[in-house]
C-alpha positions, 0 to 999 in steps of 0.5 A: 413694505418691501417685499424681501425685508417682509419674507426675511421677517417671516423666516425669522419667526419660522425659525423661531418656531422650528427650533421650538419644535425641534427634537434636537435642542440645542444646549447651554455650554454652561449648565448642560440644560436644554435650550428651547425645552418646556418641561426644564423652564422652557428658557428659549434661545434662537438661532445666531443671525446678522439682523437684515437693516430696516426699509431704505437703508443700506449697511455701512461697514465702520472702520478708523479714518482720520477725521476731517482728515479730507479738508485741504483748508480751513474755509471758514477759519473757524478752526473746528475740524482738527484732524484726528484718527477714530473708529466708527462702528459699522451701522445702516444709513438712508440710501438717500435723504428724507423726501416730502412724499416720505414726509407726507406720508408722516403728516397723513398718519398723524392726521388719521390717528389725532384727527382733532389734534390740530396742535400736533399736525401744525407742529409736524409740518415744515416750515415751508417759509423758509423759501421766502426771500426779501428780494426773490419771487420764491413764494411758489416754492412756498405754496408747492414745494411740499405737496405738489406731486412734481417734488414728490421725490425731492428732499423734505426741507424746512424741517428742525432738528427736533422734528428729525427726531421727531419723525425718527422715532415715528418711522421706528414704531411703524416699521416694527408694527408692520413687522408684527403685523405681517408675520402674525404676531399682532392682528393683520392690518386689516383685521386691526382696522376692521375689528377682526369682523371685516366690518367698517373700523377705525383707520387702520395704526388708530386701533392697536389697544394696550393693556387696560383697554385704552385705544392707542398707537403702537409703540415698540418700547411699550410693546416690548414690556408687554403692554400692548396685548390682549383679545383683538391685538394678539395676532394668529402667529405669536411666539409659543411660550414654553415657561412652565407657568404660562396659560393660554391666552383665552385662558381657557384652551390652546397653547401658551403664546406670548408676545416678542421679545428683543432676544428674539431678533424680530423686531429692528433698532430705532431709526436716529439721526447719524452722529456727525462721525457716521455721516463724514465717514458714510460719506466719503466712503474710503471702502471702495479704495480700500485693499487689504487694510490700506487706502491706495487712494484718498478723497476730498469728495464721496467720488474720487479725484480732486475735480467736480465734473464726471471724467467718465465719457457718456457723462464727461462734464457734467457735475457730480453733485448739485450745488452752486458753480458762482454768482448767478449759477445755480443750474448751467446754461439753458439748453444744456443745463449742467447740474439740472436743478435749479433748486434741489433735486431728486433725492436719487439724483446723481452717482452714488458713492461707494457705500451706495448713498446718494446726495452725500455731497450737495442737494441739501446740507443734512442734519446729524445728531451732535451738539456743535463745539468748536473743538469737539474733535479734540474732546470727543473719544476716539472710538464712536464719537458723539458729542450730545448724551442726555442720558435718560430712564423710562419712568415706571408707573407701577413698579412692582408690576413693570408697567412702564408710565405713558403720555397722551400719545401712548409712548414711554415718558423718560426721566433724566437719569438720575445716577451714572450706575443701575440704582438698587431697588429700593432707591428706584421704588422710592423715586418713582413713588416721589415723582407720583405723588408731586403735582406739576401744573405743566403737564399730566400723562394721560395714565395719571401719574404726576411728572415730578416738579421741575419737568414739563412735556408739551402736550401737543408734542410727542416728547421725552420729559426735560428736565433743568439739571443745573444745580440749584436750578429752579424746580430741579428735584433733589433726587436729580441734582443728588444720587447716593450723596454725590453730584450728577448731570444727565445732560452730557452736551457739554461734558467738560465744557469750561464755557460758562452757560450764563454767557451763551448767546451773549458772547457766542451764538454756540450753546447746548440747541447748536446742533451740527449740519454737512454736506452743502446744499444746491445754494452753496459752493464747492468747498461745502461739499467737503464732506469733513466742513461742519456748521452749526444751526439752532435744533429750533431753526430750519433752513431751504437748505437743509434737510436730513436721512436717518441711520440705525445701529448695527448689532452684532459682527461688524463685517458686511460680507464676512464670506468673501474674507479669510476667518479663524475657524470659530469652535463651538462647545462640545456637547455635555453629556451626563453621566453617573459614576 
């Protein structure tokens, strides 16, 4: 991990501590009650802090733009990207694409902790066919292109929208688990691996086990709801806990420790694929032309001018990214090639735009996380637009207690939701006490709890439950197609979609799995490079030419570097004092 990303983790928990500690509480403006005072409730809140992004990525300060407003014409003439103003939020994005040591790493984790999962490695790993040509001697691509050292740093490719997804959810788990675990707040990894003995263990990420005893890899939606604690877990620094009604954890002796909360501030968003709007806007990056609010200049690349060659004068000529000139021109003459890849490149190839992201124009095409529609541009809301919810709910296993039912590989099975508001408690006990007692021949979580019918889960695969929303749909549980009396989908991807589903694939190659691509590759031309093209492809299907970078969400004030901009003085409550008539 990096080392300022570990020291700022550190000094968040020490802050936590110090204010805990502090004569000085500080006090609700509503109630007048001390904050962080164990003898009123010992109700604990931290200090106000801008979160540091996660390992890679790099802020993005979010903005209004017009998208697909850098498209001088419509290349393909599919008519998909009509020019409209919209707000994107400010967020972090990868400072580069995914690259295959990044992905290897991934695989040998999987491979440590399932290691007679043979089933769930195999569909973890790319498809590196995807370098076949009928009429080319691509085949060492096949065989080295992934795991040989000398592509180490280029971009993962072969890779499906569902494995980006995939591997998103697994960088999440394992960037909060070293946070833990390096501020004490679970075992050390070492002591994790070792069983706290310094005697041979487990690998080390195999030993994390949840309440109950079972042994299971960390996950942070089920840390966070605090199933995953005990003796051999807990670390040496955890969080005081100052609720009146908390013990000590050996139940016997020492001071009341607990394990960390969202309100804390440790712990990180989940790493996600940007939306397509994150990903044009993050790469043209207008905020190095932005002055006092106004563009004084626009871009139809992630560098400024119109041409694709450098004009700077030790570079003068040579391309600004890694794409295909012509026919038979993937590279420049021999002696001096031009863009000096042949295929890809590495991934810090090239000048970075001016957010600090490189390859946001050619290298690879990159995933984004939107369902493909023609004309999503018109249909999606001006502020984050994002064409793709499918709304789901942690299933509980056991309501009364909060425990939170999981699958063989100790992660959250999700539900679609079923209703668009917050169920009362009676509706949500009864739910869950129906999907219990149904039994469902596809699939079992590992803790015993039924799936209700209609939902299947491949047990090779860590994935959310799926669920046929359609109504009167085969196996649809009527709680899904009815909540409260009235009609409601999860699924979102076609929100107000008039194109009959019965016709995809029939009359259109476009459906709910077509998600959107950009960016252009080392096999295309100069007009993908535009970052506001867009392309589709099946979630199922990979490409040479395709792979992707991940993006979080930014919580909190949205300005990157608020210091070296003018402010209204931001008053704080006066303090409250008591006193008797």
């Amino acid at each position: 991990m990096n080392r300022n990303f570990t020291r700022c983790a550190f000094m968040i928990v020490g802050l936590g501590a110090m204010l805990t500690s502090c004569s000085k509480h500080p006090q609700s403006a509503k109630t007048g009650m001390k904050y962080n005072d164990k003898y009123n409730g010992g109700f604990q809140v931290f200090k106000k802090t801008h979160p540091a992004p996660g390992p890679g990525l790099v802020p993005i300060e979010g903005g209004t733009f017009v998208l697909g407003g850098s498209a001088d014409q419509d290349v393909s003439f599919d008519y998909n990207n009509i020019r409209r103003r919209v707000t994107v939020p400010s967020f972090y994005m990868d400072d580069t694409e995914v690259a295959n040591v990044d992905w290897l790493e991934y695989l040998h984790w999987l491979n440590i902790n399932y290691p007679g999962d043979r089933e769930l490695y195999y569909n973890a790993l790319p498809d590196t066919l995807v370098w076949r040509k009928p009429l080319s001697y691509n085949e060492p691509y096949v065989d080295n292109y992934l795991r040989h050292p000398a592509f180490q740093d280029y971009p993962v490719v072969g890779v499906t929208w569902d494995q980006a997804q995939e591997y998103c959810t697994w960088r999440t788990d394992r960037m909060n688990e070293n946070i833990l675990r390096e501020s004490g707040q679970l075992a050390t990894w070492k002591d994790a691996a070792t069983g706290g003995k310094g005697g041979k263990g487990k690998a080390a990420g195999a030993t994390t086990a949840a309440a109950g005893g079972s042994k299971e890899p960390f996950n942070t939606d089920i840390y966070l709801n605090g199933q995953i604690k005990g003796p051999g877990i807990d670390g040496k620094h955890m969080m005081p806990d100052l609720n009146p009604n908390a013990k000590p954890t050996d139940g016997k002796k020492g001071k009341p420790t607990r394990t960390v909360g969202m309100e804390d501030g440790i712990l990180k968003q989940a790493y996600r694929l940007p939306s397509e709007a994150e990903w044009e806007y993050a790469a043209l990056g207008l905020v190095g032309n932005t002055e006092n609010e106004n563009i004084t200049d626009g871009k139809m690349y992630p560098w400024n001018g119109m041409g694709l060659r450098s004009p700077k004068k030790r570079t003068r000529g040579l391309m600004m990214a890694n794409f295909k000139r012509g026919d038979g021109d993937n590279m420049g003459v021999g002696g001096y090639l031009n863009d000096k890849a042949d295929i890809t490149a590495p991934v810090r190839s090239f000048v970075p735009n001016d957010f600090g992201l490189f390859n946001m124009a050619g290298n690879v095409n990159e995933w984004t996380a939107d369902t493909y529609r023609q004309l999503s541009f018109e249909d999606v809301d001006d502020f984050n637009p994002f064409r793709g919810n499918e709304y789901k709910d942690k299933r509980m296993a056991d309501p009364e207690k909060g425990l939170l039912a999981k699958d063989k590989y100790g992660r959250p099975i999700k539900d679609p939701a079923k209703a668009a508001k917050k169920q009362k408690w009676s509706e949500l006990t009864v739910a869950q006490q129906q999907a219990a007692t149904v039994n469902n021949a596809n699939a079992t979580p590992a803790n015993g709890a039924a799936l209700p019918a209609g939902i299947a889960t491949n047990p090779a695969t860590p994935t959310t439950a799926t669920v046929a929303t359609t109504p009167g749909a085969p196996g649809t549980p009527a709680d899904v197609i009815k909540a409260g009396g009235k009609p409601y989908t999860a699924d979102q991807r076609g929100f107000e979609d008039s194109t009959s589903t019965v016709l995809y694939g029939v009359t259109t190659l476009v459906n709910d799995h077509s998600k959107v691509y950009k960016g252009g590759s080392w096999n295309d031309r100069a007009m993908w490079l535009n970052p506001a093209t867009r392309r589709f492809m099946d979630q199922d299907d990979a490409s040479a030419e395709v792979g992707f970078r991940c993006a979080m969400t930014m919580v909190g004030a949205t300005e990157i570097h608020p210091d070296s901009r003018p402010h209204f003085v931001e008053r704080k409550p006066k303090p409250y004092k008591a006193k008797a008539k």
